[in-house]
C-alpha positions as CSV (number, residue, x, y, z in Angstrom):
1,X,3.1,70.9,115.9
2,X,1.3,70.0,119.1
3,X,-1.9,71.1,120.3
4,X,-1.9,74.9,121.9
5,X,-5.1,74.0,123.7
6,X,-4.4,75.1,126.9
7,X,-3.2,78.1,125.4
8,X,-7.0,79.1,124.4
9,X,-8.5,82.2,125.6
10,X,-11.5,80.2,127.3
11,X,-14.6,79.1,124.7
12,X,-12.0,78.3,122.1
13,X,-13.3,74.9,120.1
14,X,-10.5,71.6,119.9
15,X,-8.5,72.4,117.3
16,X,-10.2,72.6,114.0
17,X,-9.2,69.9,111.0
18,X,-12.0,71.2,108.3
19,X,-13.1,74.5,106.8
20,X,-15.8,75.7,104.2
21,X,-14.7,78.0,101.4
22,X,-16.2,80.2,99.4
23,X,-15.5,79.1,95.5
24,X,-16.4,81.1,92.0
25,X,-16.9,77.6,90.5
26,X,-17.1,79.3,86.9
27,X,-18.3,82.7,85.9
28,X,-21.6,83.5,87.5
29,X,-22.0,80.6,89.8
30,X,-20.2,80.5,93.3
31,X,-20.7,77.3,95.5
32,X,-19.2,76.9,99.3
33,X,-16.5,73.4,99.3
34,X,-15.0,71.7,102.4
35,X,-11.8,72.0,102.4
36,X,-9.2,70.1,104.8
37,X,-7.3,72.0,107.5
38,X,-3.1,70.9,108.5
39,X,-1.8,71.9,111.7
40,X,-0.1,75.3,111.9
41,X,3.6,74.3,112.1
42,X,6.5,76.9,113.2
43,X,5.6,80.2,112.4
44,X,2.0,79.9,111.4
45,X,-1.3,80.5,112.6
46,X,-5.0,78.9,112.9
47,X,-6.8,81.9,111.9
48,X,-11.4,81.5,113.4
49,X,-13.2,84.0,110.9
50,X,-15.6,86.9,112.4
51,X,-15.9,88.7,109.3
52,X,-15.2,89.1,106.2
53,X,-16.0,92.1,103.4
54,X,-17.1,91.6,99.8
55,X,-14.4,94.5,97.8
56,X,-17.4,94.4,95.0
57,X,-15.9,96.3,92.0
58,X,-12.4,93.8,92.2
59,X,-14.7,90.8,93.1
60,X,-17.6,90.9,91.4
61,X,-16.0,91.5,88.4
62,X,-13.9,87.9,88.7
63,X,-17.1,86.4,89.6
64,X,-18.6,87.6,86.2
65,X,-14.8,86.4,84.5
66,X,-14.1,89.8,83.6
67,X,-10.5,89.9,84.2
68,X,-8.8,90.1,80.9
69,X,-6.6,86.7,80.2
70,X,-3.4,89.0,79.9
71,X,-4.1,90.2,83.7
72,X,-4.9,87.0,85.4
73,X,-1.5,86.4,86.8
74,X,-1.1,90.2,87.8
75,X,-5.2,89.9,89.6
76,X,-4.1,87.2,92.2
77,X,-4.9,87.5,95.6
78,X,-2.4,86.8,98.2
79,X,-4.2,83.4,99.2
80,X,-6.0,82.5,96.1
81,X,-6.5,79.1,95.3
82,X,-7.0,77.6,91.5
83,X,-7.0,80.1,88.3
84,X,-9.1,82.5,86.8
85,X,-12.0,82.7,85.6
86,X,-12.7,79.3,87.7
87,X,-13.1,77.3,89.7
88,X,-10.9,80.0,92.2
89,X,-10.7,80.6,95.7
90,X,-10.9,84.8,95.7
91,X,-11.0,87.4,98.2
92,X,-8.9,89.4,100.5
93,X,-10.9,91.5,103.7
94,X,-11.3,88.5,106.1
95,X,-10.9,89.8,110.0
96,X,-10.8,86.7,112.5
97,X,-9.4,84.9,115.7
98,X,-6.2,83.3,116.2
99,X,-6.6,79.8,118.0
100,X,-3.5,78.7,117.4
101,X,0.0,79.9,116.9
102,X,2.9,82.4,118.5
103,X,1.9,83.0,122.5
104,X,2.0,86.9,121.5
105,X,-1.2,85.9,119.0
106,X,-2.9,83.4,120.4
107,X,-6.7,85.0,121.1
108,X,-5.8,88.3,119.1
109,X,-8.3,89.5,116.6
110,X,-6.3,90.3,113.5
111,X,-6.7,91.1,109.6
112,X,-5.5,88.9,106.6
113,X,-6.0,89.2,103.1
114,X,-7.4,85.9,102.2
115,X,-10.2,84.9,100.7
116,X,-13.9,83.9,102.0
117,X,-13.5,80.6,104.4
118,X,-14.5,80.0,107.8
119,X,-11.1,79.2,109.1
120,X,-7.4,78.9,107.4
121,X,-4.0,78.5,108.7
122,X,-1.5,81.0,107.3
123,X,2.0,82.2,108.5
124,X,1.9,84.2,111.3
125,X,3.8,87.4,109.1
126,X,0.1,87.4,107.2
127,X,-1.9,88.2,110.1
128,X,-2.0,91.9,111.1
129,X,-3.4,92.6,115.0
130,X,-6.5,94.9,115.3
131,X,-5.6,97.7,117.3
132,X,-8.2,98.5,120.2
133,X,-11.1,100.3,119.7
134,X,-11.1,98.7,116.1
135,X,-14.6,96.9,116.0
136,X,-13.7,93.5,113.9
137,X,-16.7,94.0,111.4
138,X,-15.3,97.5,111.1
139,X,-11.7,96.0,110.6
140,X,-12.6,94.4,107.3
141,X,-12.2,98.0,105.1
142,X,-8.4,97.7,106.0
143,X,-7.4,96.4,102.8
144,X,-9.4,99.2,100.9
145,X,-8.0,102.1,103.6
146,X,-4.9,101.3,102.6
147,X,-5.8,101.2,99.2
148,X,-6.6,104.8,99.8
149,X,-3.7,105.4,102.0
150,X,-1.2,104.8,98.9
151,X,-3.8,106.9,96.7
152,X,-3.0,110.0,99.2
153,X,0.9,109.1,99.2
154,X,0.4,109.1,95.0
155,X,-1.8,112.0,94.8
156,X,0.5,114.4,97.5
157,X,-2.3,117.1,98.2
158,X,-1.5,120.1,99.1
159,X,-3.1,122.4,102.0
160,X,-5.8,124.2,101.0
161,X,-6.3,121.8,97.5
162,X,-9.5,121.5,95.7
163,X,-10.1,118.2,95.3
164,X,-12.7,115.6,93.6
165,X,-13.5,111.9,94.3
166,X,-15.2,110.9,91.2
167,X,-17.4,107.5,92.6
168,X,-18.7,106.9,96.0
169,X,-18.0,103.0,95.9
170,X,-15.8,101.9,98.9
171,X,-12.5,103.2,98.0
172,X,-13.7,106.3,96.6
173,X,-15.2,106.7,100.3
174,X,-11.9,105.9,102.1
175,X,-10.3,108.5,99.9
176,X,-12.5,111.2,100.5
177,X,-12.4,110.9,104.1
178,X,-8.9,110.8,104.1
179,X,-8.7,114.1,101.5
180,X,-10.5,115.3,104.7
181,X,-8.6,115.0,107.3
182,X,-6.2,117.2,105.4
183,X,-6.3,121.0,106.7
184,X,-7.9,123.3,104.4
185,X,-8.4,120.6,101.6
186,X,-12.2,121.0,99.9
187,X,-13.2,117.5,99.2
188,X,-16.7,116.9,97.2
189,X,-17.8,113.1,96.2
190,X,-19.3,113.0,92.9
191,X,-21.6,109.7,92.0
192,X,-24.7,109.2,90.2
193,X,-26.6,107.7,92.9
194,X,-28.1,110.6,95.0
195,X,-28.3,107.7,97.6
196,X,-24.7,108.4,98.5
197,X,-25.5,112.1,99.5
198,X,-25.9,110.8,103.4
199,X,-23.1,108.6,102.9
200,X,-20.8,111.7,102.4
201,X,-22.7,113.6,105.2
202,X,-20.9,110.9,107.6
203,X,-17.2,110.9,105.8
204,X,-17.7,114.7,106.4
205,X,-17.8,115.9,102.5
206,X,-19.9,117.4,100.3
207,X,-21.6,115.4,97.7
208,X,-22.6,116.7,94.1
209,X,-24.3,115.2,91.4
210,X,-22.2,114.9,87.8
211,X,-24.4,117.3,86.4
212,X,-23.7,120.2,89.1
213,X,-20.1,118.7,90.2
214,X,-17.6,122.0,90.4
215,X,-14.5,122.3,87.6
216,X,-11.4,124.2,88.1
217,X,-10.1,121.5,90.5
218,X,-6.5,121.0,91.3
219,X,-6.6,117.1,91.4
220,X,-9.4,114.8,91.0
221,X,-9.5,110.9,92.1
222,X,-11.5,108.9,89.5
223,X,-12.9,105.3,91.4
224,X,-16.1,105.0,89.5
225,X,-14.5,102.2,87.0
226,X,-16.4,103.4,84.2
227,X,-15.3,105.3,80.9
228,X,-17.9,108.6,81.6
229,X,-16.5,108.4,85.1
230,X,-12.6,109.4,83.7
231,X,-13.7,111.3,80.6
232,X,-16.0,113.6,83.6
233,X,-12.5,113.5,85.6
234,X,-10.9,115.5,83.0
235,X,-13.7,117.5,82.9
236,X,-14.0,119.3,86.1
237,X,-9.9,119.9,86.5
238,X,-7.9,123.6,86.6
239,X,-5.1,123.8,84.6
240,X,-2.4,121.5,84.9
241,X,-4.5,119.4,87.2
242,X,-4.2,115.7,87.7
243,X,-6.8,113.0,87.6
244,X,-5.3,109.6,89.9
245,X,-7.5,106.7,88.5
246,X,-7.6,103.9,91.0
247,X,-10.0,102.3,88.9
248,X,-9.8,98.4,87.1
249,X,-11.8,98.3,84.2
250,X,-11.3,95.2,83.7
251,X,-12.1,93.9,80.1
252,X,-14.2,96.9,79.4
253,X,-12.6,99.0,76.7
254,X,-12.1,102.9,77.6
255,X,-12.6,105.7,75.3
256,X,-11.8,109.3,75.8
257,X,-11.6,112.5,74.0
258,X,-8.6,114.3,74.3
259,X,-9.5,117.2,71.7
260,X,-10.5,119.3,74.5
261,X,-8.9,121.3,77.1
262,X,-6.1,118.1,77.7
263,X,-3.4,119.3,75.8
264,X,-4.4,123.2,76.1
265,X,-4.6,122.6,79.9
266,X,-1.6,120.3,80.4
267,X,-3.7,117.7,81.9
268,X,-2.6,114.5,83.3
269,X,-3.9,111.5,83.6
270,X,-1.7,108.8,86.5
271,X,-2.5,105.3,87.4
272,X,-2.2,104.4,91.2
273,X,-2.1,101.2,92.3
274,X,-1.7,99.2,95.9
275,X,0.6,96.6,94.5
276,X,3.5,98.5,95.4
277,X,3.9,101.2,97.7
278,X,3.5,104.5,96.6
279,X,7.0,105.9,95.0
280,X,7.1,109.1,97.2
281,X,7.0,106.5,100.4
282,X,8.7,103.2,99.1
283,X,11.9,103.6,100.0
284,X,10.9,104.0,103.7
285,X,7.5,102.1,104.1
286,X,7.3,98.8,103.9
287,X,3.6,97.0,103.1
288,X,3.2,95.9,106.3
289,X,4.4,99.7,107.8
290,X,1.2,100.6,105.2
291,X,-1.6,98.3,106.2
292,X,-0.7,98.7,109.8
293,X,-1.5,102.7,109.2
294,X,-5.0,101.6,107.4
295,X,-5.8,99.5,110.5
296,X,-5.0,103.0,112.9
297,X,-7.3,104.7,111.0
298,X,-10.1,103.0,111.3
299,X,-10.6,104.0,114.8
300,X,-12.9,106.3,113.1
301,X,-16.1,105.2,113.8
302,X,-17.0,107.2,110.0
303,X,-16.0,104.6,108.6
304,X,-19.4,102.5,109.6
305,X,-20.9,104.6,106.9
306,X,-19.1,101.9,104.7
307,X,-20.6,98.4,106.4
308,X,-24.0,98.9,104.2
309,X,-25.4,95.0,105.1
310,X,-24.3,91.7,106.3
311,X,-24.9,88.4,105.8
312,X,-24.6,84.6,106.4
313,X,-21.6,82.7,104.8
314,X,-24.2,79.7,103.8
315,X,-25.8,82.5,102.1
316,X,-22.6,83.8,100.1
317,X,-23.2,82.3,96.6
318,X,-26.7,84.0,96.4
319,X,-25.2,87.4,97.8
320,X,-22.5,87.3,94.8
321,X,-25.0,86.6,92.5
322,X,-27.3,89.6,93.4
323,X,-24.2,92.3,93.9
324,X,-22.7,91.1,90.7
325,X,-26.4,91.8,88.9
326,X,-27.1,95.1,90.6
327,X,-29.9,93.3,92.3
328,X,-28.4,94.4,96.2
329,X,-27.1,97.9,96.2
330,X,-23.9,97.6,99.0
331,X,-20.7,99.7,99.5
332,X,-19.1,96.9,101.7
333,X,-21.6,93.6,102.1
334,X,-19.9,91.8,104.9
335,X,-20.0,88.3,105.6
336,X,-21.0,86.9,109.3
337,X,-19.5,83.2,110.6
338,X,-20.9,80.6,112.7
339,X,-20.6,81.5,116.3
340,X,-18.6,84.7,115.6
341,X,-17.6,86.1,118.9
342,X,-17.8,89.8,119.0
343,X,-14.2,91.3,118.7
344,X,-13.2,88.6,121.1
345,X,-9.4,89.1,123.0
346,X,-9.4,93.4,121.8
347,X,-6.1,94.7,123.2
């Protein structure tokens, strides 16, 4: 494919032959690798990074190799390069700028779930334009608002529910604002850092502790990824309530005690999952039709309460390192890219 050069919104670099890429060489060590660039041909794009955001629970997990061997295959990301537990290319919030590509993209500032690199070439289907007044470091939580977008389509609350996120991480956040925008629906997020309390102040919810979170719920949304997490899920639900778990455990084994209220109380216990769409919307929303609802939404400037820190991609091996260890508390750590232009060519 020739050179769209002339094409280029003014400032745009020649066209760009090498990247750097973020690698999880093998568990617990991360490195950045040059990696070689081909032209776009027909159909593709030449995607500039801005930003990208760190999902920690899904990604620090493969960077400590804690995806079970029997879920490897089923735990690919849409661009992933090599195999886990390493060396593999992972990730999947990455907002940039097209250079190159389709006239109708060319300069737009779009979404893509691929992994951690400072530029990539992609077809041009994979690329999903920011709608104005979308900030790009803002853009980045698309992937996890449309996590929580099929959560709501799963979940089906009703007006005036009483409902509980259990786990303030970054989807239990996207839920819970969601849950909010729901007339009459009383959302509380439940986590056991009391740091979260102003987090939920912004989403507009009320935050309790697990030791003074309220029962008799009619649904409750477990995120936390941890066993005392689900077994308080059951906990604080009505009769015939439902806990959705949207979380990935991982290799972790779960136990919980079903002597209680579960069988008494005709409690349930569902699995949702953004592989597929949501059953109650599949047959007439596509994945695209989904992820371009999660990138509408984010107009909500609430959402900044998620964008906890940023920093360098030179830096992105250390950064890994300290959210995999516990060492840098983040809901979303975004990662910043030479000469990033600030959402450059907005509609």
């Amino acid at each position: 494919m020739t050179s769209r050069t002339e094409a280029r919104p003014t400032g745009f670099s020649a066209r760009r032959t090498s990247a750097a890429a973020f690698w999880v060489r093998e568990p617990g060590r991360g490195e950045i690798r040059s990696e070689d660039l081909v032209a776009p041909g027909p159909g593709e794009v030449l995607v500039r990074t801005l930003h990208s955001g760190i999902s920690r629970g899904t990604e620090t997990l493969v960077f400590r190799g804690g995806v079970p061997a029997s879920q490897r295959r089923v735990m690919r990301a849409p661009f992933q390069a090599g195999d886990l537990p390493g060396p593999v290319k992972y990730g999947y919030l990455s907002v940039g700028v097209v250079e190159e590509g389709p006239d109708a993209l060319v300069g737009r500032t779009v979404f893509a779930l691929h992994p951690h690199q400072t530029a990539y070439v992609v077809p041009a289907s994979a690329v999903h334009p920011v709608p104005a007044g979308v900030p790009s470091r803002r853009a980045v939580l698309a992937g996890t608002v449309e996590t929580a977008v099929n959560a709501l389509w799963d979940l089906g609350p009703l007006v005036g529910d009483r409902v509980t996120v259990v786990g303030a991480g970054m989807v239990g956040c996207c839920v819970a604002r969601l849950l909010a925008g729901v007339p009459g629906v009383e959302v509380a997020l439940v986590d056991v850092d009391p740091g979260r309390a102003g987090v939920a102040e912004q989403l507009g919810v009320a935050f309790e502790s697990p030791h003074d979170a309220a029962d008799q719920r009619d649904a409750v949304v477990h995120t936390s990824a941890t066993a005392s997490g689900l077994r308080l899920s059951l906990d604080l639900l009505g009769r015939e309530g439902t806990v959705l778990d949207l979380s990935w455990y991982g290799d972790r084994p779960v136990e919980l005690d079903l002597g209680g209220a579960f069988h008494s109380g005709r409690l349930a216990v569902r699995a949702s999952q953004v592989g597929q769409v949501a059953p109650a919307r599949r047959s007439s929303r596509t994945p695209a039709d989904r992820l371009a609802l999660a990138l509408r939404l984010l107009r909500d400037p609430a959402y900044d309460a998620l964008l906890t820190g940023e920093s360098p991609f030179d830096e992105l091996p250390g950064v890994m390192a300290r959210l995999a260890s516990g060492d840098l508390p983040a809901l979303c750590h975004t990662i910043g890219y030479p000469a990033a232009e600030e959402d450059p060519c907005s509609p």
